[in-house]
Each structure stands twice: as structure tokens, then as C-alpha cells.
PASEMI-725824 format. One record per residue (C-alpha): x, y, z. Coordinates in nm, 4 decimals. Each point is the difference from the previous one (the first is absolute). Example, Ala and Ser with C-alpha at 12.3 -4.5 7.8 and 13.67 -1.06 7.14 Angstrom:
<r u="1.2300" v="-0.4500" w="0.7800"/>
<r u="0.1370" v="0.3440" w="-0.0660"/>
***
This chain:
<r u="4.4954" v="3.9376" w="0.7356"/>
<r u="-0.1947" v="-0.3066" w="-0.0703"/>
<r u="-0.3410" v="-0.1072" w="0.1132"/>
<r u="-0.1050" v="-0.3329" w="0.0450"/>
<r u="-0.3360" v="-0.1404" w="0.0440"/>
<r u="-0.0989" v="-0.3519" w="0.0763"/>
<r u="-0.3356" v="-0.1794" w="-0.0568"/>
<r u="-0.1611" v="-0.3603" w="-0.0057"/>
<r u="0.0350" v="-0.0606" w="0.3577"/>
<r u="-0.3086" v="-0.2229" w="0.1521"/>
<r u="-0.0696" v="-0.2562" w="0.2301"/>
<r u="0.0054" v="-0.3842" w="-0.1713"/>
<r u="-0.0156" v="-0.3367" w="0.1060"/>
<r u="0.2441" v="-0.2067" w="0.0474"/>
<r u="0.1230" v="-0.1473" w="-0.3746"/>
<r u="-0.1473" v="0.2636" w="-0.1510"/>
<r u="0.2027" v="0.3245" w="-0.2244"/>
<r u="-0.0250" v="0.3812" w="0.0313"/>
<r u="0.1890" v="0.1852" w="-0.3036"/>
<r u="0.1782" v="0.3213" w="0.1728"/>
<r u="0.0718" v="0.3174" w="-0.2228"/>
<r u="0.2564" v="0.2865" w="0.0499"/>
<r u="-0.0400" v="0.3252" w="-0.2459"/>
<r u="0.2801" v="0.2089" w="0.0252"/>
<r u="-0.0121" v="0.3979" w="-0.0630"/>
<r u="0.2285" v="0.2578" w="-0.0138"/>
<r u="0.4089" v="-0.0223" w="-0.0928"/>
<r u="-0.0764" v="-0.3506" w="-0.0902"/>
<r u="0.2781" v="0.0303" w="-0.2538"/>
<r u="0.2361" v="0.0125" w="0.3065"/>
<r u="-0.0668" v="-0.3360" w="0.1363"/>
<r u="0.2038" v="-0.3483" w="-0.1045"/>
<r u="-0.2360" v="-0.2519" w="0.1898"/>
<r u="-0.3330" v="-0.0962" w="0.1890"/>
<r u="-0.0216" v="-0.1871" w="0.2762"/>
<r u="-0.2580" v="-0.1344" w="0.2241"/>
<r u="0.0596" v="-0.0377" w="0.3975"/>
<r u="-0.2928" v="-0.1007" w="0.2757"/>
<r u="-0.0051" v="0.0385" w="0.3373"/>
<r u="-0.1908" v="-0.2041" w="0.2745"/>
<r u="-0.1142" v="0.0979" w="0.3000"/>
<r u="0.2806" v="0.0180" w="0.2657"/>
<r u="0.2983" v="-0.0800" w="-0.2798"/>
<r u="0.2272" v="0.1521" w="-0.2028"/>
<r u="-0.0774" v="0.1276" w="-0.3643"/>
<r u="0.1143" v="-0.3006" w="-0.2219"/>
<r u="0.0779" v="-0.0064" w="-0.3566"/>
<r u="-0.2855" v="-0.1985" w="-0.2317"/>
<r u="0.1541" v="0.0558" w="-0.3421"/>
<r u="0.1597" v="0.2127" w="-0.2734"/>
<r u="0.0297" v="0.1136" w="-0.3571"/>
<r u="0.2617" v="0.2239" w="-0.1824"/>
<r u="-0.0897" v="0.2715" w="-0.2933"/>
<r u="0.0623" v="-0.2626" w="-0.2223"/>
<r u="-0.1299" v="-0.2627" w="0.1666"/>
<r u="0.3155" v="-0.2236" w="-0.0193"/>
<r u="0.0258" v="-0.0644" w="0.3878"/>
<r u="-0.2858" v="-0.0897" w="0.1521"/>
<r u="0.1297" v="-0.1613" w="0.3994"/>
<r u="-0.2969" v="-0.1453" w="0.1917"/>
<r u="0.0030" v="-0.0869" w="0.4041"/>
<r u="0.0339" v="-0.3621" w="0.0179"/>
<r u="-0.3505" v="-0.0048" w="0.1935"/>
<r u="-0.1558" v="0.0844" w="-0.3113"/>
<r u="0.1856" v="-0.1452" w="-0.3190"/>
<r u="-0.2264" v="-0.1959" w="-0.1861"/>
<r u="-0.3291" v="0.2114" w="0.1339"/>
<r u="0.0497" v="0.3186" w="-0.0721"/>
<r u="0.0991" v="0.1368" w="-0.3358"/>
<r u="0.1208" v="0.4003" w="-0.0736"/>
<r u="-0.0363" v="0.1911" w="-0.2617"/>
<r u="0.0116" v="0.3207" w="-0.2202"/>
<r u="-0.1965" v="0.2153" w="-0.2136"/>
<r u="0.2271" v="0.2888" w="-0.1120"/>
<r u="-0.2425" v="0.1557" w="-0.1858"/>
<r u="-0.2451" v="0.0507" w="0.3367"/>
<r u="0.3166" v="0.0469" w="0.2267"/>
<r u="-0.1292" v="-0.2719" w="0.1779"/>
<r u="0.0984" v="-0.3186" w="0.1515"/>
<r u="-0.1886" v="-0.2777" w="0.1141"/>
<r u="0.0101" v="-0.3014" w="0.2776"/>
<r u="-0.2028" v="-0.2847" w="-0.1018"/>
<r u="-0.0695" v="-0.2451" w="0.3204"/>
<r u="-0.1129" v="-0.3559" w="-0.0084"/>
<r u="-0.0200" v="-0.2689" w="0.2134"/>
<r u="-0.0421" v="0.2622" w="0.3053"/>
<r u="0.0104" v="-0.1130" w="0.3478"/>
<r u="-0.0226" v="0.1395" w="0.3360"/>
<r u="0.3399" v="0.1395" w="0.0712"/>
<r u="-0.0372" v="0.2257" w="-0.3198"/>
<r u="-0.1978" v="0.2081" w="0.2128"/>
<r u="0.1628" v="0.3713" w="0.0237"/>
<r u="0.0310" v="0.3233" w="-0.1537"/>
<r u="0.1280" v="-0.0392" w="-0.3658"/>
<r u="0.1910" v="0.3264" w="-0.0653"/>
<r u="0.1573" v="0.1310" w="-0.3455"/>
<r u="0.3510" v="0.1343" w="-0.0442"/>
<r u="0.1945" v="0.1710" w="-0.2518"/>
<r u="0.4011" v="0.0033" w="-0.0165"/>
<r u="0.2451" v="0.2328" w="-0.2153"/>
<r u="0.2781" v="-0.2143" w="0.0385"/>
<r u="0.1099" v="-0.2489" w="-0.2612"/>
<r u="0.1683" v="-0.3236" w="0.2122"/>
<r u="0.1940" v="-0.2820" w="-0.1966"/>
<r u="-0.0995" v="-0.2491" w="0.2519"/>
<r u="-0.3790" v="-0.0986" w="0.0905"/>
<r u="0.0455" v="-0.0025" w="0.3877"/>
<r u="0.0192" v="0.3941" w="-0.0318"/>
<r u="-0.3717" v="0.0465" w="-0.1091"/>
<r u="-0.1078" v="-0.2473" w="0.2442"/>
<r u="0.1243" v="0.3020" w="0.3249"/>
<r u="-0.2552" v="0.2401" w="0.0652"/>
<r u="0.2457" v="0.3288" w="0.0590"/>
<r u="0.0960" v="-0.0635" w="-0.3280"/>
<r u="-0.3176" v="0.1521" w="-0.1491"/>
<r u="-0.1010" v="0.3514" w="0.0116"/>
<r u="-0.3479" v="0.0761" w="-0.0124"/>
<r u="-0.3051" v="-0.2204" w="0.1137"/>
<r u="-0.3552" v="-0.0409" w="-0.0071"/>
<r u="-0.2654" v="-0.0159" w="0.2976"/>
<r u="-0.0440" v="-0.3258" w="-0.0444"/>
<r u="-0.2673" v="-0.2797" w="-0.0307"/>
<r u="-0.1568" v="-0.2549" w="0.2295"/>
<r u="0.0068" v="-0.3359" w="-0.0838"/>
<r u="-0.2247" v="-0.2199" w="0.2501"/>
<r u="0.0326" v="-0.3849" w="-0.0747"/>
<r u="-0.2542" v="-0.1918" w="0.1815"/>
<r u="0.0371" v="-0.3731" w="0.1146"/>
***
């Protein structure tokens, strides 16, 4: 089993950035890739970004290429979501995931079945 637990969640104005963190615990070993998913109020969970082991795919939605950077720290088991220019619509539950499966194609980390384990998630409140 792996545990994941998200933090850095807040309420910001509109422009502004929250930094989200994801520490993993557990069969961590087991896992190929991190991804992070939010979910809005009456809508489906969407995907937000990704990041393999070795960090050589790293897909982003097209909603936030260019604002929000991922990344890893292997030593800490933990990856983080960096958000910038934040506006309204970014509002929603920012949830961690964890896959086992290695894909050769980028659209495969972006599905949420494709990941085993999750966190509790986070809420992100953007503010206009």
C-alpha cells in the first residue's frame, strides 16, 4: 500500500500562487508516476498534471501549461505543484495520485483509473 498526503492548499487572490505538496509513504518503491487531478464542485475529477520516476514525462492539462510547473524530490518521496497566475476557475479540490504502471505514451498518466492509490486531497480557493 501507499499513502499519500497532500498539503499547501489555501485560499488566494486572484494572480496570486499556492505551492501544493504530496509525501508519499509506504511501498513507494512500487509506484512509476505522480499525478495531480482536481475536482470542482458539480464536475468530474480532471487531470492537472504529471511526472514519471524519472521525471522524463511530465504532460500538463492545456488549462494550465505555462502556470503550473511539477516536480520531484525523490529523496522526500514527494512531488510538488507549483501554481501561478491563479484565477477563479482553479477553484477545487487538488488531489494526489500514484500509478504502478509504466505507459509509453503521455495521454495514459493524464486518466485517473490509471492510478492506484490517492490522497484526501487539498482545497484550492482562488478568489476574484
Amino acid at each position: 500500500q501507499v499513502q499519500l498526503v497532500e498539503s499547501g492548499g489555501g485560499l488566494v487572490q486572484a494572480g496570486g500562487s499556492l505551492k501544493l505538496s504530496c509525501v508519499a509513504s509506504g511501498r513507494t518503491f512500487s509506484t512509476f508516476a505522480r499525478g495531480w487531478f482536481r475536482q470542482a464542485p458539480g464536475k468530474n475529477r480532471e487531470f492537472v498534471a504529471a511526472i514519471t520516476l524519472t521525471g522524463g514525462s511530465t504532460p500538463y492539462a492545456d488549462s494550465v501549461k505555462g502556470r503550473f510547473a511539477i516536480s520531484r524530490d525523490g529523496a522526500k518521496n514527494t512531488v510538488y505543484l507549483e501554481m501561478n497566475s491563479l484565477k477563479p476557475e482553479d477553484t477545487a479540490v487538488y488531489y494526489c495520485a500514484a500509478g504502478t504502471q509504466v505507459y509509453y505514451e503521455d495521454y495514459y498518466y493524464t486518466v485517473p483509473e490509471n492510478y492506484n492509490y490517492w490522497g484526501q486531497g487539498t482545497q484550492v480557493t482562488v478568489s476574484s
